[in-house]
C-alpha positions in Angstrom: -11.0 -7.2 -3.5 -14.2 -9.1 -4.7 -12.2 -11.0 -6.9 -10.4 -12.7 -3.6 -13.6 -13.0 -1.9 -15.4 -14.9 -4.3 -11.7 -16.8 -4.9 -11.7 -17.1 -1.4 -15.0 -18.4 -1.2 -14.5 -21.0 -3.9 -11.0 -22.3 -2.0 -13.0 -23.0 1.5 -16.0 -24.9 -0.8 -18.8 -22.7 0.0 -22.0 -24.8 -0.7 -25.5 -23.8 0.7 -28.1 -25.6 -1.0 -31.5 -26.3 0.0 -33.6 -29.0 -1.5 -36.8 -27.8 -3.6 -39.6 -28.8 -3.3 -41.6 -30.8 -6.1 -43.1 -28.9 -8.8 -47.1 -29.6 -8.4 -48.5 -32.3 -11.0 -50.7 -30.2 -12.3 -48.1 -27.4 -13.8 -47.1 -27.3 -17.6 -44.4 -25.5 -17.3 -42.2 -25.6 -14.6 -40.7 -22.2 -13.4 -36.8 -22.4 -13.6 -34.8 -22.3 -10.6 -33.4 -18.8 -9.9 -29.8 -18.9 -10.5 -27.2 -16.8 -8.5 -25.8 -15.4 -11.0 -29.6 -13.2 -12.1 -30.0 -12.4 -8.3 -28.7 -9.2 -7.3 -28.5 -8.3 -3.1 -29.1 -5.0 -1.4 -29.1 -4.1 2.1 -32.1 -2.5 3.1 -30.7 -0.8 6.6 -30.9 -2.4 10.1 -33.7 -2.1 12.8 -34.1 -4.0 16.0 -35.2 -3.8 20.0 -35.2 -5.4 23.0 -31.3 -6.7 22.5 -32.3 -8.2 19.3 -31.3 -6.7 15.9 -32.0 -7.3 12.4 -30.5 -6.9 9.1 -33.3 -6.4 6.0 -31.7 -7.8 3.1 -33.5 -8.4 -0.5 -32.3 -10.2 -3.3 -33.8 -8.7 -6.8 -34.2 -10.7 -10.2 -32.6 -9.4 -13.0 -33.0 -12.4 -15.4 -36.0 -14.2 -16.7 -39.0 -15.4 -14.5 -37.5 -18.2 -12.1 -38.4 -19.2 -8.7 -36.5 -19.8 -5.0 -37.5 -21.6 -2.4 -36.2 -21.5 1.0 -33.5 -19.7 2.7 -30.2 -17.7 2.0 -26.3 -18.7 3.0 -23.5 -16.6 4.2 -20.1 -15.7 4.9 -18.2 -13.1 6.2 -15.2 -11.8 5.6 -12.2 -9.5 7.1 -10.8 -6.8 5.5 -8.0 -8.8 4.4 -9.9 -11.1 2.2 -9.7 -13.8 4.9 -12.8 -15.7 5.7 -14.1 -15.2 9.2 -16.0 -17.6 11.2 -19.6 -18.0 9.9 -22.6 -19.5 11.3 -26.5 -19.3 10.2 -29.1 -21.0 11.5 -32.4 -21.0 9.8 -35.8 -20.0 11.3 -39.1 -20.5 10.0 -41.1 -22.5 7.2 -39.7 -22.2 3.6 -41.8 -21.3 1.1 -41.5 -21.0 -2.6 -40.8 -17.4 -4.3 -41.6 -16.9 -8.1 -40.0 -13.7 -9.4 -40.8 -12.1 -12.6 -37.8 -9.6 -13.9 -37.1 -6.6 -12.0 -39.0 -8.2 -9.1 -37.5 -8.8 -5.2 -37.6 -11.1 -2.4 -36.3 -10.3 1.0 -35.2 -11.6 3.7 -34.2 -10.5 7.7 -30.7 -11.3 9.3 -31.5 -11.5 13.2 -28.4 -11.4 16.1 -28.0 -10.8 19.6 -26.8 -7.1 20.1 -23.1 -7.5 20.5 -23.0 -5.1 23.4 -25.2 -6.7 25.6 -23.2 -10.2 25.0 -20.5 -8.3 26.3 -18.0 -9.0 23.2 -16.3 -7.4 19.8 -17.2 -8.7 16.9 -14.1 -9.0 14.2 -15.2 -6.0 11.4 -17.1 -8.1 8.6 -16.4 -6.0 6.0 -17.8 -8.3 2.5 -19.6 -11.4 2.8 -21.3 -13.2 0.5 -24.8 -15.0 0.2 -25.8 -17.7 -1.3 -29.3 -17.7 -2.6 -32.0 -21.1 -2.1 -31.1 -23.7 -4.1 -27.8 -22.8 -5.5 -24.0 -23.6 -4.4 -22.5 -20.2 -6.5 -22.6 -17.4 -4.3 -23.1 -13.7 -5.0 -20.9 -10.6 -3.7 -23.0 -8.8 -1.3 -20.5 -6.2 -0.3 -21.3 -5.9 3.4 -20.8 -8.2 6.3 -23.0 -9.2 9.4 -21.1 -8.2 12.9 -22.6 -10.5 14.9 -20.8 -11.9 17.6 -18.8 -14.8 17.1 -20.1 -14.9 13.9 -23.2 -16.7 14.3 -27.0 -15.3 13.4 -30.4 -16.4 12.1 -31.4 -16.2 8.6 -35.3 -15.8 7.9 -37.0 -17.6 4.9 -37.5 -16.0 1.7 -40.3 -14.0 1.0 -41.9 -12.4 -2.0 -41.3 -8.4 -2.1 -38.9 -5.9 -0.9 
């Protein structure tokens, strides 16, 4: 089953990239750009009020020291492998992230609370995420039932 996500992924041309943002003059030694494939996500459980929930997410680096800078993609999909309709918005300033190995960043999934927009969300059962400044994504293993699809993405931010 991940094997057709990701191969499903691939055949639709998923590509969230965010731009970076100059390295300062004054550095050495530039920090490498995290790459997807030393990223690992976790879902950290769901909280919300008021009609709005959230999804905490983190991402955590199992490779060298590397940095990220901005915000995460998605995409969910059905049961059947299929992709399903996907939309996230980004909210807030992006910043950049340095990780050291064995160290996380996290980020918040916010969407209206299906029930009080009166609809059924198709069962996103795998999705994937694409972390800042790559186009590969990474197998998170658990979709976002939002309603039609569409929810807000916070920036990335240092720790868990």
């Amino acid at each position: 089953m991940n094997r057709r996500v990701l191969a499903a992924a691939a055949a639709v041309g998923i590509s969230v990239a965010v731009a970076a943002a100059p390295e300062s003059a004054g550095a050495l030694t530039p920090t490498p750009t995290c790459q997807a494939s030393q990223l690992r996500p976790h879902f950290d459980g769901q909280q919300g009020a008021a009609g709005t929930l959230y999804d905490l997410w983190h991402v955590t680096n199992v490779g060298a020291t590397c940095h990220a800078i901005g915000f995460v993609g998605a995409l969910n999909f059905g049961a059947d492998g299929r992709p399903l309709p996907t939309t996230v918005h980004w909210i807030g300033a992006k910043h950049t992230v340095v990780l050291g190995h064995n160290q996380s960043a996290h980020w918040r999934f916010y969407f209206t609370n299906p029930g009080i927009l009166g609809c059924a969300p198709e069962a996103a059962v795998n999705m994937i995420v694409t972390p800042p400044n790559n186009s590969i994504p990474v197998l998170a293993g658990r979709g976002e039932r939002s309603c039609h699809g569409v929810f807000y993405a916070s920036a990335l931010e240092f720790g868990v």
